[in-house]
C-alpha positions in Angstrom: 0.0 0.0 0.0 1.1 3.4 -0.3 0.2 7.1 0.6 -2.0 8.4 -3.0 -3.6 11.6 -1.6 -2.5 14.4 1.0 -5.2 17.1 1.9 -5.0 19.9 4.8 -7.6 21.9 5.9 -6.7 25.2 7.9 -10.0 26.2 8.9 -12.2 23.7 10.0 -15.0 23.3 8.0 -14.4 25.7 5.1 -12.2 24.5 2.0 -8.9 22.7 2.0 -5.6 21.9 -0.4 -4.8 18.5 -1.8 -1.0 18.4 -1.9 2.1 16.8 -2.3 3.5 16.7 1.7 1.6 16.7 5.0 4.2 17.9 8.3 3.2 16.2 11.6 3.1 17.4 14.6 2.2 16.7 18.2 -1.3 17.7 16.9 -1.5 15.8 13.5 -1.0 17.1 10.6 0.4 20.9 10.3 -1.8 23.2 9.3 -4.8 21.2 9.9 -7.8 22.7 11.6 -5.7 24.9 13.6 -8.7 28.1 12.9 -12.1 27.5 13.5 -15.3 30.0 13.6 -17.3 30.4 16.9 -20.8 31.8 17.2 -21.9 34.7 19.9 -21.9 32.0 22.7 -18.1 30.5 21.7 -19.4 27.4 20.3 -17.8 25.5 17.1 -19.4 26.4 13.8 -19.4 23.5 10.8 -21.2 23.7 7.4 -23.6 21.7 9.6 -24.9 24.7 11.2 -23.7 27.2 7.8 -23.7 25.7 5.0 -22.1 28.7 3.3 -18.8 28.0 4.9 -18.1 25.2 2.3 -17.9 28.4 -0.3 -15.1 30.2 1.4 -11.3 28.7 1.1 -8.5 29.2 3.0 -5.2 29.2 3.0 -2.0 29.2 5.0 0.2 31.8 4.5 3.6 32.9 6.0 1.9 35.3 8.5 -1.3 33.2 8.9 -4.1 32.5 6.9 -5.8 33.9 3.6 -9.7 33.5 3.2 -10.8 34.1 0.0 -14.7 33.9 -1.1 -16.3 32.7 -4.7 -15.9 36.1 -6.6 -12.4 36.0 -5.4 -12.5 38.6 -2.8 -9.8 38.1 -0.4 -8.6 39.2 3.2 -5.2 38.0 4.7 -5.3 37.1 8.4 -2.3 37.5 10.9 -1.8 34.7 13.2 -2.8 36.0 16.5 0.1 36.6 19.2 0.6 36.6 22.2 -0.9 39.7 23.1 -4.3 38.7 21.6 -7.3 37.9 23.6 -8.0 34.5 24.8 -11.4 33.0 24.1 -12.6 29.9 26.1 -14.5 28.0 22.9 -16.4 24.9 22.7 -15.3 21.8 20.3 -18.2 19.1 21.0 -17.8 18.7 25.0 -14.4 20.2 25.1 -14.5 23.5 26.5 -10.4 25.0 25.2 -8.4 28.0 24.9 -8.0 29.6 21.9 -6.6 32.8 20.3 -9.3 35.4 19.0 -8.0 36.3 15.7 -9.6 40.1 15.4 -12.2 42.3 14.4 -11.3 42.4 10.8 -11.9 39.2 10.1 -14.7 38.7 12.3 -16.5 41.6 10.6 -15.2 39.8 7.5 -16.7 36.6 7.7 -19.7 37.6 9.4 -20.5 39.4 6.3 -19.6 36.3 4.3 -21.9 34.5 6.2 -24.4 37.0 6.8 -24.4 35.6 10.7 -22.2 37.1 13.7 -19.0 34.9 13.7 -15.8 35.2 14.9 -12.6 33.4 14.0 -9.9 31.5 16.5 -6.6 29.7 16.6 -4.7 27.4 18.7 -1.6 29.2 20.0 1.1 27.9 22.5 -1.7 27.8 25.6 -3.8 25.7 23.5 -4.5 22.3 25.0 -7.1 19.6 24.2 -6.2 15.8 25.3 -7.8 12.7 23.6 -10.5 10.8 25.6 -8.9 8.7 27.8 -6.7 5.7 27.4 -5.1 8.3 24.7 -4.9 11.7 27.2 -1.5 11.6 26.8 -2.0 13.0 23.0 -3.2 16.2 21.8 -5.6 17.5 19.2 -6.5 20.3 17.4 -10.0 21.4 16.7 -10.6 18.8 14.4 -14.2 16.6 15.3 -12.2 13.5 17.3 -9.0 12.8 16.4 -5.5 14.2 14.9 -6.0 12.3 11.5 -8.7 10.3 9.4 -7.4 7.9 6.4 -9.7 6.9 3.7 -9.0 4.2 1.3 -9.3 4.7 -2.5 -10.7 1.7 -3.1 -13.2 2.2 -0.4 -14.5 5.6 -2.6 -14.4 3.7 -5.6 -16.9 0.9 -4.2 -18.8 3.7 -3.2 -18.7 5.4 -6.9 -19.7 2.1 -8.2 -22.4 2.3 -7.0 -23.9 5.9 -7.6 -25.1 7.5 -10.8 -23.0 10.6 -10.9 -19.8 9.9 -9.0 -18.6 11.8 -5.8 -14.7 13.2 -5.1 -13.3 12.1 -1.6 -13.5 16.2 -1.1 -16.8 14.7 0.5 -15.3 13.4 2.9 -12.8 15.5 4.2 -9.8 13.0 4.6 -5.7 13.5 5.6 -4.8 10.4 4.0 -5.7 8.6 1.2 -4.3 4.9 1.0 -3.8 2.7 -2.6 -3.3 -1.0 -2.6 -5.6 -2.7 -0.4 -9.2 -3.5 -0.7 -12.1 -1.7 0.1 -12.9 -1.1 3.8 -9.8 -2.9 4.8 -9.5 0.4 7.1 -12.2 -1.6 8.9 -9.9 -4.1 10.1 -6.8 -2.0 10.7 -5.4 -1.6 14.3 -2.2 0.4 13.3 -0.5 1.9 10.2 3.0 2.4 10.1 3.8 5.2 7.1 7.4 4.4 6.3 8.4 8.3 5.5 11.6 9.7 4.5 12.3 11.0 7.8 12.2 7.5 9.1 8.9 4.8 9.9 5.4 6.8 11.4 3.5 4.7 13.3 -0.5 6.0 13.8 -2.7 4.4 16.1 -6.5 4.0 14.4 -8.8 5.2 17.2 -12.3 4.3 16.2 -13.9 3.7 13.1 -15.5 7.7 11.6 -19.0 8.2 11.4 -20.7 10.3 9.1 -22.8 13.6 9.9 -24.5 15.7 7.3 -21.5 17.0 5.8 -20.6 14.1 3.4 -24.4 15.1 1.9 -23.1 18.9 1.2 -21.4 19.9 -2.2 -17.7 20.3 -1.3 -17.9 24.0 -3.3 -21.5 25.1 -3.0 -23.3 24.2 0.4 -25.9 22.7 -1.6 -27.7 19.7 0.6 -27.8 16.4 -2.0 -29.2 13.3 -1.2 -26.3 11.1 -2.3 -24.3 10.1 -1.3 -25.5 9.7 2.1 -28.4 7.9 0.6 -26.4 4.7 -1.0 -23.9 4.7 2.0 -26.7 4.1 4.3 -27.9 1.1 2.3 -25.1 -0.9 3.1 -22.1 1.1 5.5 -24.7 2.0 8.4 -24.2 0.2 11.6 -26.8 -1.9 13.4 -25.4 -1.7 16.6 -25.6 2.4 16.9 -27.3 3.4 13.2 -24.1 5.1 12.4 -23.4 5.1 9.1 -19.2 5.1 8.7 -16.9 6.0 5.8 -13.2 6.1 7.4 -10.7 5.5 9.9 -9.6 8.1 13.0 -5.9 7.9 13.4 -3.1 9.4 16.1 0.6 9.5 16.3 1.3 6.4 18.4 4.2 8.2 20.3 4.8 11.6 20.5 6.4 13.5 17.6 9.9 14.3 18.6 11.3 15.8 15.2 10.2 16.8 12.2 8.1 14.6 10.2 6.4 14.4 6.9 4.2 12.5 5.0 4.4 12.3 1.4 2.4 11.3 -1.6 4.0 8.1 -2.4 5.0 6.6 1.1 4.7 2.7 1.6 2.2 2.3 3.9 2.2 -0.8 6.3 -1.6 -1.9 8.2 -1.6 -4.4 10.8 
């Protein structure tokens, strides 16, 4: 097996990069949901809630972060310092600190989204442990877990069996793994990612289920039926009625040095 997709997603929920390497860090992957928009009351906004997000991209940048809407208006955001102020915000049940990241962009994307927002990122004080027997490892403000993997051939099973095909945009992946068959990330306790800066092993936490988001147009917003509507027919779970597409993965140890993955990596699942 080996390593056939990178993506990154700086702010959570709004559009990410495919690309060519993926740093780790004690967090996952750099760069990775490290911004993400509160409401008034400091709780976590997704394109669950604001289905416009999925419209706006971002990207990193030297000093921080670019956003950049459809018509290709554009505002560049400086990673908050030390001396901004610190918001206690909501991620699911974790209640962490995070960096506000100013007016401007709060006006900004509150006009974008026509809905009072503002925008945060982890900085040095930022803590969130994994649920416990993982609370010695950290992550960001992603939904679970530091990383999710998706298989190839477990998108192409699912294209096979739609009318117009879906991208694995959809689904919002780190990693995507050639070589094996589909669903094998079922079955798989531990990858070891055997990277130029020596082997990587990830722990797979618990299997990924699905909200609404797979069912929203990667560009648009727009709600679709599929592919939510096949998955269900034969991925959804009788034990919870989750329906799951993908694996949740952490470092195994912590990351001591500098790591990265890169498109082409051997890839090792036990």
């Amino acid at each position: 097996m080996h390593i056939s997709a990178l993506y990154h997603f700086p702010v959570k929920s709004l559009q990410g990069h495919k690309g060519k390497a993926l740093a780790m860090d004690v967090f996952g992957a750099v760069n990775d949901r490290r911004w993400m928009l509160v409401d008034e009351n400091n709780q976590f906004l997704t394109q669950r809630r604001l289905r416009a997000m999925a419209q706006l991209k971002a990207t990193v940048t030297p000093q921080g972060v670019k956003l950049e809407n459809p018509e290709g208006t554009s505002i560049h955001i400086h990673h908050p310092g030390s001396e901004a102020s610190l918001r206690t915000v909501r991620v699911w049940n974790d209640d962490v600190i995070a960096r506000d990241a100013g007016d401007d962009a709060a006006s900004w994307l509150s006009d974008q989204l026509q809905t009072a927002v503002r925008l945060v990122a982890m900085g040095e004080e930022f803590r969130r442990p994994l649920q416990a027997p993982r609370a010695d490892r950290q992550v960001g403000f992603a939904d679970a877990a530091p990383l999710l993997v998706i298989s190839q051939a477990s998108l192409d099973d699912l294209n096979s069996r739609l009318t117009d095909p879906v991208s694995m945009l959809r689904f919002r992946p780190n990693l995507v793994v050639s070589g094996c068959e589909p669903f094998a990330e079922d079955q798989w306790k531990t990858l070891t990612i055997y990277t130029s800066d020596g082997p990587l092993i990830l722990e797979c936490t618990h299997p990924c289920a699905r909200c609404a988001i797979p069912g929203l147009h990667p560009f648009t917003g727009r709600a679709q039926k599929e592919p939510l509507r096949t998955l269900a027919q034969y991925r959804r779970s009788e034990k919870d009625g989750q329906i799951y597409f993908g694996m949740n993965l952490t470092p195994a140890f912590g990351i001591d040095k500098a790591m990265s993955i890169h498109l082409g990596d051997k890839v090792r699942a036990e």
